[in-house]
N, C-alpha and C positions, 0 to 999 in steps of 0.2 A: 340468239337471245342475249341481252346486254345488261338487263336490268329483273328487277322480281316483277314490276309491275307485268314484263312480258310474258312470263309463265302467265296468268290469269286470260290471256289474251287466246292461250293454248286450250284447244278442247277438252274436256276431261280432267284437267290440272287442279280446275278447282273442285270437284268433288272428290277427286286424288285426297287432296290435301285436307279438306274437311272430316273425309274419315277417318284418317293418320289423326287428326287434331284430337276428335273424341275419344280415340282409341287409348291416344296419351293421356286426356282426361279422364277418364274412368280408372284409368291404373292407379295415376297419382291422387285419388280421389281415395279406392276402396282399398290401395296396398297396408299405407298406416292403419286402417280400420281393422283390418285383418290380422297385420301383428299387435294390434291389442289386445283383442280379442282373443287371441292364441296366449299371447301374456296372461291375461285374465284369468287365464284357464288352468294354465300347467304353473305361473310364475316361474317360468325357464326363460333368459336370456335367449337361449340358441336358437329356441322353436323359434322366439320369435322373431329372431334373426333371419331364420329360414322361410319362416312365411315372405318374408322381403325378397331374397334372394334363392328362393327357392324355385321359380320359375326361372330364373336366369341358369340355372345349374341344370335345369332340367331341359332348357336348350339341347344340350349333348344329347339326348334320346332323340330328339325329333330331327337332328342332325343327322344320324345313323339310318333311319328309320324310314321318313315322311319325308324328307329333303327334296325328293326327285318329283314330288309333284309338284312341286314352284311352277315348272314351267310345262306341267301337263295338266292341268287344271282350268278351265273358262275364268280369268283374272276376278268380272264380274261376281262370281257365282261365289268362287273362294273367299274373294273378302267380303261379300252380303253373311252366304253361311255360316264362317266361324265368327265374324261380329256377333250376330245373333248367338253361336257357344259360348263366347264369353261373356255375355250378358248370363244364359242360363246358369253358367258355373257359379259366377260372382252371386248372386243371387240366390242362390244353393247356399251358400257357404255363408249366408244368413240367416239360415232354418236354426230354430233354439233347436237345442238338443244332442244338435251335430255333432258326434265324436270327433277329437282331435285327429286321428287318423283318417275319417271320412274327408276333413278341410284339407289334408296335406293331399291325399290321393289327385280330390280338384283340383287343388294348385299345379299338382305336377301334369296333371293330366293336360291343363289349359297350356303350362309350358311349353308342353309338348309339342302342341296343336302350334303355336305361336314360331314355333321355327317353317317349318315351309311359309307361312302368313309372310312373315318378313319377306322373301325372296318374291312371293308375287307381287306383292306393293312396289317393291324396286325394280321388279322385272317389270312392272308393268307402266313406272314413272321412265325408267327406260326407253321403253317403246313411245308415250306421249309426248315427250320431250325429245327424245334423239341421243344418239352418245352426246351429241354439243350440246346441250342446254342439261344434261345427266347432272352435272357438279354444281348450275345455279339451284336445279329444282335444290337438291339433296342437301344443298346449304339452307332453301327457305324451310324445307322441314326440318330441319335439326332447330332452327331458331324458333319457330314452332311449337317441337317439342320441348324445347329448354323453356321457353316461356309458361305453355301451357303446365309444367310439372311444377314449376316455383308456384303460382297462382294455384293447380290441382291438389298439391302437397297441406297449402294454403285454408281451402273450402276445405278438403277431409280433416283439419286439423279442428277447425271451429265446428263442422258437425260432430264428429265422435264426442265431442263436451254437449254439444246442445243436442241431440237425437243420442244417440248411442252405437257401438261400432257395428251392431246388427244394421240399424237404423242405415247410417253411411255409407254399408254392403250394397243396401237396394237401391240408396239412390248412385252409387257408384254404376249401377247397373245401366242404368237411364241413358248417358251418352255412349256403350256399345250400342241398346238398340238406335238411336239416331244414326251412328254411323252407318249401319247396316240399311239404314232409309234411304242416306245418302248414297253408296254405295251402290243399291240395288236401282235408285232411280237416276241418279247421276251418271252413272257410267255407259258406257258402249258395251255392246257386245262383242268379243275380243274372241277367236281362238286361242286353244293354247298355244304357245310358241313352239313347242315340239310333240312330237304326234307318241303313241305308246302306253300301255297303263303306269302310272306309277307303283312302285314297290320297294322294297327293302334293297332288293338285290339292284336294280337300277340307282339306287339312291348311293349303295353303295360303290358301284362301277363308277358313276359321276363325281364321286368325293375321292376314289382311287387315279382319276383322271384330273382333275383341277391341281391337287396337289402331287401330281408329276413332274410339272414344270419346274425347274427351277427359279425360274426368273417369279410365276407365280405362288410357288412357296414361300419366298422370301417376302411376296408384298403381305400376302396372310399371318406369316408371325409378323410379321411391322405392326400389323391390322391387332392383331391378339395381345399380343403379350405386352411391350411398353403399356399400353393401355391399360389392361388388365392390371398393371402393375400400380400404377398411380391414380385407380380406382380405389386400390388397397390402401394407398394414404390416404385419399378422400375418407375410408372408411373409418378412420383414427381420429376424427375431427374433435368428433365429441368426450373420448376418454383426452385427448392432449387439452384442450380447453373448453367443457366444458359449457361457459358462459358467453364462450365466443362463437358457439360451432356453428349457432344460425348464423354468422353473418359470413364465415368460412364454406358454409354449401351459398349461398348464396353469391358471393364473390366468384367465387370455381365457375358458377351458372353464368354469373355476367362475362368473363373472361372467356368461356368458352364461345358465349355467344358474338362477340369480338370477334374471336378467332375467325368463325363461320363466316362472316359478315365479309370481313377484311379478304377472305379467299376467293369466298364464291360471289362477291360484287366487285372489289377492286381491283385487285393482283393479275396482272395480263397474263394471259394463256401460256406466252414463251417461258414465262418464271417457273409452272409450276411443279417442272419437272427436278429443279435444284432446291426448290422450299420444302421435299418432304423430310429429309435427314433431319434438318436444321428445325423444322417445327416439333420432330418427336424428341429432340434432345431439349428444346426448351419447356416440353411436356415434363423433365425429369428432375432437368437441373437443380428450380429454384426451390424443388424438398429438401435439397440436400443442406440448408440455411438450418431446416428443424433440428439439425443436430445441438447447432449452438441456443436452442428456445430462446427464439426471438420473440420480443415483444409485439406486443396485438398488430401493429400499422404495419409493422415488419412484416408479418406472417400473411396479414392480408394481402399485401401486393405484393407478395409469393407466388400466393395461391391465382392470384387475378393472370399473373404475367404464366404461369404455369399451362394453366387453362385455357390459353390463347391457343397453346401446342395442339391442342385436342382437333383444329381444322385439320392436321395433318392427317385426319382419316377422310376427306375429303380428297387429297390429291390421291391418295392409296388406292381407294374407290374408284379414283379417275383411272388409275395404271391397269387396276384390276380387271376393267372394262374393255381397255386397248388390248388386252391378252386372252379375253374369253368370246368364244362366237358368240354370233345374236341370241341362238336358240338356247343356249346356258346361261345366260345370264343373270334369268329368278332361280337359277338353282347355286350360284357362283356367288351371287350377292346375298344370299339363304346362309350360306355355308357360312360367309364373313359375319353376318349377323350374330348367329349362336355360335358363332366360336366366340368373339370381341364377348358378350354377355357369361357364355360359360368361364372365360378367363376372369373378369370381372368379379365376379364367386371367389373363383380360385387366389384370386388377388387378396380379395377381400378378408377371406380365410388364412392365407399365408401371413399377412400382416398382423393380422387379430393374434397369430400363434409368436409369432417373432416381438411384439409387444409384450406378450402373457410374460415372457420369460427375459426382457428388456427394459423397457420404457416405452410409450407409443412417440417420444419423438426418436428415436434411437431408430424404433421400427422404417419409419417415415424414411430415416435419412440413407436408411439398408435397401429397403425396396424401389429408392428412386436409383440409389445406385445402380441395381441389379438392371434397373428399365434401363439405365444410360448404357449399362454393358450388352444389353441385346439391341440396341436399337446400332452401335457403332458396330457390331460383329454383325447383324445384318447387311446393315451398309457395305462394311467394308472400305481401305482406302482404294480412290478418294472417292468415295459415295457414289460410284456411277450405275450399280444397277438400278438407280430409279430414274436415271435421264435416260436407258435405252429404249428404242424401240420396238416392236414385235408385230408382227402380223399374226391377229388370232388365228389359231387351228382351228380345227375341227375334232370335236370330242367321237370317238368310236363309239361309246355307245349311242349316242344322239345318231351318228352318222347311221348307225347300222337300223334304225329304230323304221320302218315303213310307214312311206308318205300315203 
């Protein structure tokens, strides 16, 4: 596969991708409606801080937890089912009367649920595509999703003014159930990829095994932390400037989508083992400009050239796959999910503190450093654990598990 138009050509791709699409659309629909609403309520900043990033934080339970059914699960059945949960949650968390603590419990509850979800989409775009065509799909969805969230972000901003943030919950709800339409009649019937019940204790044998590796440790904090880190200056947009901040998330949005474009369509195969160092340090660098509070054009084609870096979770994704068997895969790509999201949080939250008792350009120009310091201490000189190769193992518990 050479182009996106060949993915459509691919069975299942394009229902694949139509569920992913609503899935992003309902988030980015009912998310803002949700921290209004919680604003509304408590007038707390934090809450409603957390209504936003409170399922990304809540990752880490469903990490621990639910992980290991990524890839014990009927792919079909998983993403029709919890489509359909998250429709009921969203839609819950519209009822007048709702205690604030009843809305967080949902949120986290859905979080939760949302971590294995991840790993079977990708476990299951995997399987449709093949490891060779893995990094074009995974580039058309991230552009996808970048799209679909700027325009999602968009509609729930003009409904919460015209309906209300109840109002925008329900209709937010509307494209999980399409997706679960599409899902449920689009798809094939798929066994799981490895046989077994899911459970805590498998979930956690499988998260004690991924992260043994060496070589795969190292591509997971790549995956995590830089990221996480220059999420956290995304997160500063708005206290640094204010009157700029939409054009600063939206610029970040275009750049990254660059990025994905330029990797997963152009960059020949042989490159992309020396472009992953070099894309997460350009992920870091051009924050470190915030120190000196550049002016707006300045700051924009920062943030644009910044954001380009963000592909570099595509080639990581790429490495992470040549090092995990077939049969781990939605629990490998699960794992990368909520952790990149739960650091994300953490980013978010560290910068927010490092600001409180700084400047938010100050904060910016400390957290991109920090990202430049783990991404060359990962690497290491001269950057060659991400040009090796490996032949995946075989996970013991997957192995020991009866066919």
């Amino acid at each position: 596969m050479r182009t996106y138009h060949d993915l459509f050509r691919t069975p299942e791709f394009t229902p694949l991708f139509l569920a992913s699409a609503g899935q992003t659309a309902a988030q980015a629909v009912s998310g803002p409606a949700l921290g209004t609403l919680i604003y509304a309520e408590t007038g707390s900043p934090l809450l409603s801080g957390l209504a936003m990033f409170g399922p990304s934080l809540a990752q880490v339970a469903g990490a621990t937890t639910l992980l290991s059914a990524a890839d014990r699960l009927p792919p079909r059945a998983a993403l029709t089912g919890t489509a359909l949960l998250f429709a009921l949650g969203t839609a819950l968390q519209a009822v007048p009367g709702l205690p604030v603590w009843a809305a967080f419990a949902v949120l986290l509850g859905l979080g939760t649920i949302a971590s294995p979800v991840g790993g079977v989409r990708y476990g299951l775009l995997n399987e449709v595509l093949s490891r060779e065509g893995y990094l074009l799909g995974r580039s058309l969805l991230n552009l996808s999703a970048g799209a679909t969230q700027i325009c999602g972000f968009a509609v729930g901003g003009v409904l919460v003014t015209a309906l209300s943030p109840r109002g925008t919950l329900l209709v937010g709800a509307v494209p999980y159930l399409v997706s679960a339409a599409v899902a449920g009649y689009g798809l094939g019937r798929r066994p799981p990829r490895a046989a077994g019940r899911p459970s805590v204790g498998e979930t956690w044998r499988n998260n004690v095994w991924l992260l043994s590796s060496g070589p795969r440790r190292r591509v997971y904090l790549a995956l995590w932390v830089p990221n996480g880190l220059i999420v956290g200056c995304e997160s500063l947009f708005i206290p640094y400037a204010p009157r700029h901040a939409g054009l600063l998330f939206a610029v970040a949005a275009l750049g990254m989508l660059a990025g994905d474009v330029a990797i997963g369509r152009f960059v020949p195969r042989r490159w992309h083992g020396r472009l992953g160092t070099p894309l997460c340090m350009l992920l870091a660098a051009p924050y470190l400009l915030f120190a000196l509070h550049p002016a707006p054009p300045l700051a924009v084609a920062a943030v644009v050239l910044a954001s380009v870096g963000y592909a570099s979770n595509l080639l990581l994704q790429e490495r992470l796959m040549a090092l995990t068997p077939e049969k781990s895969t939605g629990h490998a790509l699960g794992l990368h999910a909520s952790g990149m999201l739960t650091m994300q949080g953490v980013g978010a939250a560290l910068a927010g503190a490092v600001a409180q008792h700084t400047s938010p350009a100050t904060a910016m120009a400390l957290t991109a450093t920090a990202s430049l310091a783990v991404t060359l201490t990962l690497a290491g000189p001269p950057a060659t654990w991400m040009r090796r190769t490996a032949t995946p193992g075989t996970s013991p518990a997957v192995a020991a598990t009866p066919r």
